[in-house]
C-alpha positions in Angstrom: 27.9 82.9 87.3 24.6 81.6 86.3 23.5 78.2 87.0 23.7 75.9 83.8 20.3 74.8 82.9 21.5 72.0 81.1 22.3 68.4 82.2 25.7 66.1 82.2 25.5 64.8 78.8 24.3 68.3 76.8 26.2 69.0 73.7 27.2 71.9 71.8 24.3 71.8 70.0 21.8 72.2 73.5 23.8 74.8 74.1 23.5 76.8 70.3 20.1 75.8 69.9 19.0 77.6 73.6 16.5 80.7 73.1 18.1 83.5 73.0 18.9 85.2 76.3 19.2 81.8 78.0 23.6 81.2 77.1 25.9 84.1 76.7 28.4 82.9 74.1 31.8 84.2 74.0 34.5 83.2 71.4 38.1 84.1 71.8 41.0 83.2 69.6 44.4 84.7 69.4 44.7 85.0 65.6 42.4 87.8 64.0 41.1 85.9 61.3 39.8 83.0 63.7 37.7 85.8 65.1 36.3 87.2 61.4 35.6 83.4 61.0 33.5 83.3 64.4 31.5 86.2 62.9 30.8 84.5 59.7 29.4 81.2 61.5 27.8 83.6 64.2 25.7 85.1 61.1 24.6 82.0 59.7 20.5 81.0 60.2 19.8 78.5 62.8 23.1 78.0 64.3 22.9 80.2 67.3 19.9 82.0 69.1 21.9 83.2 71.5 23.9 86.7 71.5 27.4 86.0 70.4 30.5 88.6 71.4 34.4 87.7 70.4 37.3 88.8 72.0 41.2 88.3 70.8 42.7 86.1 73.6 45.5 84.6 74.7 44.4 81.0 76.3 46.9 80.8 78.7 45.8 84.2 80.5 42.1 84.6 79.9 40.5 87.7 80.4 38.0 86.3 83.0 36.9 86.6 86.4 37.7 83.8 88.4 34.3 80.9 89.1 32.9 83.0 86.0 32.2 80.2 83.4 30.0 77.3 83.2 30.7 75.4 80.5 33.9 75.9 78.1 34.2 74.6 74.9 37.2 74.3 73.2 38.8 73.4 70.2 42.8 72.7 71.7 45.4 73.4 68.8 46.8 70.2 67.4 48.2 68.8 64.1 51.2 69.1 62.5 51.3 72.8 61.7 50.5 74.0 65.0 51.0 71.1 67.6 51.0 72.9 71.5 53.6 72.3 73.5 53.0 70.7 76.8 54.2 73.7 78.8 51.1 75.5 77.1 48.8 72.7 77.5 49.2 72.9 81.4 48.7 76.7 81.4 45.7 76.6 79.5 44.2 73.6 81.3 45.3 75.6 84.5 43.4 79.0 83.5 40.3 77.0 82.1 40.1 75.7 85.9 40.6 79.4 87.1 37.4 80.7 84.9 35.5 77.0 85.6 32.6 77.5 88.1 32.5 75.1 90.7 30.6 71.9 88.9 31.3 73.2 85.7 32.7 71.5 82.3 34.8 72.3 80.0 34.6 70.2 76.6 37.7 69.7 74.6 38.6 68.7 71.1 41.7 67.3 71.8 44.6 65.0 69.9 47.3 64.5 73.5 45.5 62.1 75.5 48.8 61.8 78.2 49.6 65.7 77.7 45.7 66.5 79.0 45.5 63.9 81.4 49.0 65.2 83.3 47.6 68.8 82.9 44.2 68.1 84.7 46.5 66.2 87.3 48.4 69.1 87.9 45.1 70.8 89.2 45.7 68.5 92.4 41.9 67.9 91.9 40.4 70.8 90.7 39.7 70.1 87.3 38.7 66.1 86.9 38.7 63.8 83.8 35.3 62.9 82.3 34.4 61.1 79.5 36.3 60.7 76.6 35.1 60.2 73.4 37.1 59.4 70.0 36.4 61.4 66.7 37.6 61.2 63.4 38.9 64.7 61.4 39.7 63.3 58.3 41.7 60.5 59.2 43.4 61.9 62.2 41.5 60.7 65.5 41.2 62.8 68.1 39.4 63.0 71.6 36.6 64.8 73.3 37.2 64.9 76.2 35.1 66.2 79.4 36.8 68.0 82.2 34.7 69.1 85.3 35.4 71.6 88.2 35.2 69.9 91.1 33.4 66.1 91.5 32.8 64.0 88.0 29.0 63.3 88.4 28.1 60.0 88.8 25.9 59.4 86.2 28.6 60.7 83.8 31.5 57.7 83.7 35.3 58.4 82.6 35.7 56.3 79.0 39.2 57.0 78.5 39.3 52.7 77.8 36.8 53.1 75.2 38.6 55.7 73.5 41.8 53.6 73.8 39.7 50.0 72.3 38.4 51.9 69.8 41.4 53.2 68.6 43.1 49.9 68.8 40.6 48.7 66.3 40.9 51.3 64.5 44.0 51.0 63.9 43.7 47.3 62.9 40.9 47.8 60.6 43.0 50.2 58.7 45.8 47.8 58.4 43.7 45.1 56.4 
């Protein structure tokens, strides 16, 4: 694995915007169409610089080396239509920590707080809660939450409370 050029509290879009030869980006989804999307969004100006290859993929048995990945980002299914069951949300959590180099990240969009937090447990320290940040998907908040191999860094502070106060005012706002 490559060491990640970026700091603690890069984004998505340090990572997209990187010159071209710097990130290797690999997409996986399991349904087809996911993958023709990823092809559509790869071709778009100014989103990526970077080389982009996709791959049809189960998440709970990724087809990658062990210590092989620096950063993951993911987009967990949630929702009404296609809610993951906890059973898959431990294997998946599980098999991002295989792939995860030491000190790496993975960044997930993510709607089961508990479910995510008793996955990354189940890593008996392994994989460690970072922050956690709420967003909003039209109406339906969610978290993003940070997961690291190994040690959280210390300038990098867990803000699972933050995501739970702002949710809790949230949900009072909406009720006046």
């Amino acid at each position: 694995s490559s060491t990640s050029k970026f700091s603690a509290d890069s984004s998505f879009s340090a990572l997209s915007s990187s010159k071209c030869g710097d990130v290797f980006v690999l997409g996986g989804e399991l349904d087809p169409s996911g993958i023709e999307q990823l092809k559509r969004n790869a071709n778009r100006p100014n989103i990526f610089k970077s080389p982009i290859a996709s791959i049809i993929w189960d998440a709970q048995h990724l087809p990658l080396r062990s210590n092989s990945v620096d950063v993951f980002i993911v987009d967990m299914p949630f929702g009404v239509t296609c809610k993951l069951k906890k059973k898959e949300c431990f294997k998946i959590i599980s098999e991002i920590g295989r792939v995860l180099s030491n000190g790496g990240r993975a960044i997930l969009l993510y709607m089961g707080r508990k479910t995510l937090r008793e996955a990354v447990k189940r890593t008996k320290g392994v994989l460690n809660m970072g922050e956690v940040r709420p967003v909003n998907i039209g109406g339906l908040i969610c978290g993003l939450h940070v997961i690291w191999k190994g040690n959280v860094p210390s300038a990098v502070v867990p803000t699972d409370d933050l995501l739970h106060n702002e949710d809790s005012n949230r949900r009072k706002k909406m009720k006046l």
